[in-house]
C-alpha positions as CSV (number, residue, x, y, z in Angstrom):
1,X,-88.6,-93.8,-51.0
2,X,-89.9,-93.3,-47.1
3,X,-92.2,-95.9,-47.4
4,X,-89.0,-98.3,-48.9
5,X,-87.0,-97.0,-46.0
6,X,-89.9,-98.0,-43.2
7,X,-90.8,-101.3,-45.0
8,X,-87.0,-102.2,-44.7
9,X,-86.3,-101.3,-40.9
10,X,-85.6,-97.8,-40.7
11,X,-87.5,-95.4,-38.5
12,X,-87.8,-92.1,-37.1
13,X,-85.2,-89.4,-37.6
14,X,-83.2,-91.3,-40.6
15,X,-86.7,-91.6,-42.1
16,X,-87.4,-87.8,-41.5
17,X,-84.0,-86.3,-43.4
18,X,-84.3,-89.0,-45.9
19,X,-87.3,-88.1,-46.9
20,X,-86.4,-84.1,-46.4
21,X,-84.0,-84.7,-49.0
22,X,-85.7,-86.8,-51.4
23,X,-88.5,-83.9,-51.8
24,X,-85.9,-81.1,-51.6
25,X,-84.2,-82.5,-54.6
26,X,-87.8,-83.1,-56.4
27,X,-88.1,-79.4,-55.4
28,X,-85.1,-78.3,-56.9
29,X,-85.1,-80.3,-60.1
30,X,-88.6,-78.7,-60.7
31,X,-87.4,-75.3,-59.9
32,X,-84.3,-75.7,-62.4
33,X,-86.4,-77.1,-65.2
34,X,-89.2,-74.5,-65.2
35,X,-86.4,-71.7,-64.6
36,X,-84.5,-73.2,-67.4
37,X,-87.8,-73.4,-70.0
38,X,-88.5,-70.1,-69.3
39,X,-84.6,-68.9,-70.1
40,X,-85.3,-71.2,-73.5
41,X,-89.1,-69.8,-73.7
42,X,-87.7,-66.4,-74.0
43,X,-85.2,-66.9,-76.1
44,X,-86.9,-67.7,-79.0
45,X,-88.8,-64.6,-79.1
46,X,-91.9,-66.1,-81.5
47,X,-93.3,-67.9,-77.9
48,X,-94.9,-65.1,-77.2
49,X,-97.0,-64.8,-80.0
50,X,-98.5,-68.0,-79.8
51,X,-99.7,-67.1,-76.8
52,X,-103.4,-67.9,-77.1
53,X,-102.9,-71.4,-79.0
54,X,-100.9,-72.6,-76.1
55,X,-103.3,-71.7,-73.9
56,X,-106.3,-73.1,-76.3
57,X,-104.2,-76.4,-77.0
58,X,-103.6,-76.3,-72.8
59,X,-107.3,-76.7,-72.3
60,X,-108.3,-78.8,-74.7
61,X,-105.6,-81.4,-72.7
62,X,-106.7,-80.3,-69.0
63,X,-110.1,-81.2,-70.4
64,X,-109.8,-84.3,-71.5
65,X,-106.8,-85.4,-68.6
66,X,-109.5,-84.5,-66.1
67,X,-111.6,-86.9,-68.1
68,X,-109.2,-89.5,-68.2
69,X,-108.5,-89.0,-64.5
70,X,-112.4,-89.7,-63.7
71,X,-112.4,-92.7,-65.3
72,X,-109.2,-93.8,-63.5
73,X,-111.0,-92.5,-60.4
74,X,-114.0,-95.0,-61.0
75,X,-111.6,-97.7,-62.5
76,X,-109.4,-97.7,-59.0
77,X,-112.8,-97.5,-57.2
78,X,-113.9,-100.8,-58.4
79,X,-110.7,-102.9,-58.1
80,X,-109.4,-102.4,-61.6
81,X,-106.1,-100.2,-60.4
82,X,-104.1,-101.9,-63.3
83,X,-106.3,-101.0,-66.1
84,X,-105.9,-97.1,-65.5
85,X,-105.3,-94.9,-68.3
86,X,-102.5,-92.2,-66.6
87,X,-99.8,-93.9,-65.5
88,X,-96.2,-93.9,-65.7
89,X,-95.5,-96.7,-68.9
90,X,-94.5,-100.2,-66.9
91,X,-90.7,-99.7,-68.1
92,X,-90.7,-96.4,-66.0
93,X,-91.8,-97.6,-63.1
94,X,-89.3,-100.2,-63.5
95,X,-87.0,-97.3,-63.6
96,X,-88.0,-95.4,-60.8
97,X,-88.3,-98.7,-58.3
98,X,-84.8,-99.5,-59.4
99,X,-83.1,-96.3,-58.9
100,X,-84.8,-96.2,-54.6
101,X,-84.0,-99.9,-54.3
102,X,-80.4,-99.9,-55.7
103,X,-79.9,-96.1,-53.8
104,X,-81.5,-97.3,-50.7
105,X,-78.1,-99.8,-49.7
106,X,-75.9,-97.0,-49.5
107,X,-75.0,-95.6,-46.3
108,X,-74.9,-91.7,-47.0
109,X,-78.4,-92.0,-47.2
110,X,-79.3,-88.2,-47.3
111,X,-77.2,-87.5,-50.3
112,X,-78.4,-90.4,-51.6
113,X,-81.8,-89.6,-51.3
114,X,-81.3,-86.0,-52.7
115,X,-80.0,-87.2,-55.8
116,X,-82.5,-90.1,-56.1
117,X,-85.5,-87.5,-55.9
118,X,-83.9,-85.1,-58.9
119,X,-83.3,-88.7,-60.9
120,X,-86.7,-89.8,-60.5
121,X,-88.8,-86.2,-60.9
122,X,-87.0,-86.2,-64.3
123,X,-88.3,-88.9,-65.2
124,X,-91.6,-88.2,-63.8
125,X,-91.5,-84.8,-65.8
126,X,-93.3,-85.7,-68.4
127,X,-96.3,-86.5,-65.7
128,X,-96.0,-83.5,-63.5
129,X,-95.0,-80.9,-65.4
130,X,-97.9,-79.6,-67.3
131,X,-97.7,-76.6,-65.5
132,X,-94.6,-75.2,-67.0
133,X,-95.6,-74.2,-70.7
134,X,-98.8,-71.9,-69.7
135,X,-97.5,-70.2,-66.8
136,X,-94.5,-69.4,-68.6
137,X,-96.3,-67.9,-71.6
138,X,-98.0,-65.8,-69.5
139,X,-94.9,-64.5,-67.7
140,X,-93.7,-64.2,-71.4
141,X,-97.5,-61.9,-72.4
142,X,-97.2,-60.0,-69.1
143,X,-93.8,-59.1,-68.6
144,X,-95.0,-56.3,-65.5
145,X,-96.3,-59.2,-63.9
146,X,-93.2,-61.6,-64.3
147,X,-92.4,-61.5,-60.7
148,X,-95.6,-62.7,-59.6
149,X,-96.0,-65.1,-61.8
150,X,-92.6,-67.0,-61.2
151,X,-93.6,-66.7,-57.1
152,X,-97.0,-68.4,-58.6
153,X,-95.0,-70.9,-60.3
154,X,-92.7,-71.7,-57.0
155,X,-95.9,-71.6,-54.7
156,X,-96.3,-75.2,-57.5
157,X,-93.3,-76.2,-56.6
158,X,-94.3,-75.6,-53.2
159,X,-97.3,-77.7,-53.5
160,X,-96.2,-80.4,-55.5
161,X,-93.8,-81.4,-53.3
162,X,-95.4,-80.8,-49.7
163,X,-97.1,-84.1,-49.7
164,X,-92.8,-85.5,-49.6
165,X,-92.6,-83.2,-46.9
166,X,-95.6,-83.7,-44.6
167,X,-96.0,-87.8,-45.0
């Protein structure tokens, strides 16, 4: 969205509190969701007992996304960028692009741009939020630690969104 916002004209503080607002509404759609999963986690009390498979099932993915996301790595290195593996599907993209560019004529900007990022991190969910399920089992098997484990989870929040913040 800032780099829309530059490439069309706009500089300096517009630039800044757009893109303050863009990742504060990526923040808080995050924040909502993994807050909201956890209410629906706990819910349906059997979670908990499947405790270990989730985590099992969760390494078995990280392990082979971190080997899909190597051979991205070597794919982008030698030109091929298109042919990667982990990528939003073409008709999201679409999505995304058309939600900033349609957005990005109006002149209440800010709001704008809040609303644009909690549109587009839900439909970037499904890329980013991989986190969610595991950390909120283990909230759900250590219930003494559920504080710390929710201020883990918005230290990822935190994190995911500080490259919106500091670029």
């Amino acid at each position: 969205f800032v780099s829309y916002m530059t490439l069309t004209g706009r500089r300096g503080r517009d630039v800044l509190c757009v893109g303050a607002a863009f990742a504060s509404g990526v923040f808080l759609t995050y924040l909502l969701v993994g807050v909201g999963l956890l209410q629906v986690v706990q819910s349906l009390g059997f979670f908990s007992s499947l405790g270990r498979w989730v985590y099992l099932i969760t390494a078995l993915l990280c392990a082979g996304l971190a080997l899909l996301t190597l051979r991205d790595f070597f794919k982008a290195r030698r030109g091929q960028a298109s042919e990667m593996t982990l990528k939003l599907p073409a008709s999201l993209r679409r999505r995304v692009h058309k939600v900033i560019r349609e957005h990005a004529q109006v002149q209440t900007f800010v709001g704008v741009a809040f609303v644009t990022g909690f549109v587009v991190s839900l439909i970037e969910l499904a890329c980013t939020g991989q986190v969610y399920l595991p950390t909120i089992m283990f909230v759900l098997s250590v219930p003494a630690m559920a504080t710390q484990a929710f201020l883990y989870l918005l230290l990822y929040y935190l994190a995911l969104t500080a490259p919106f913040f500091f670029s």
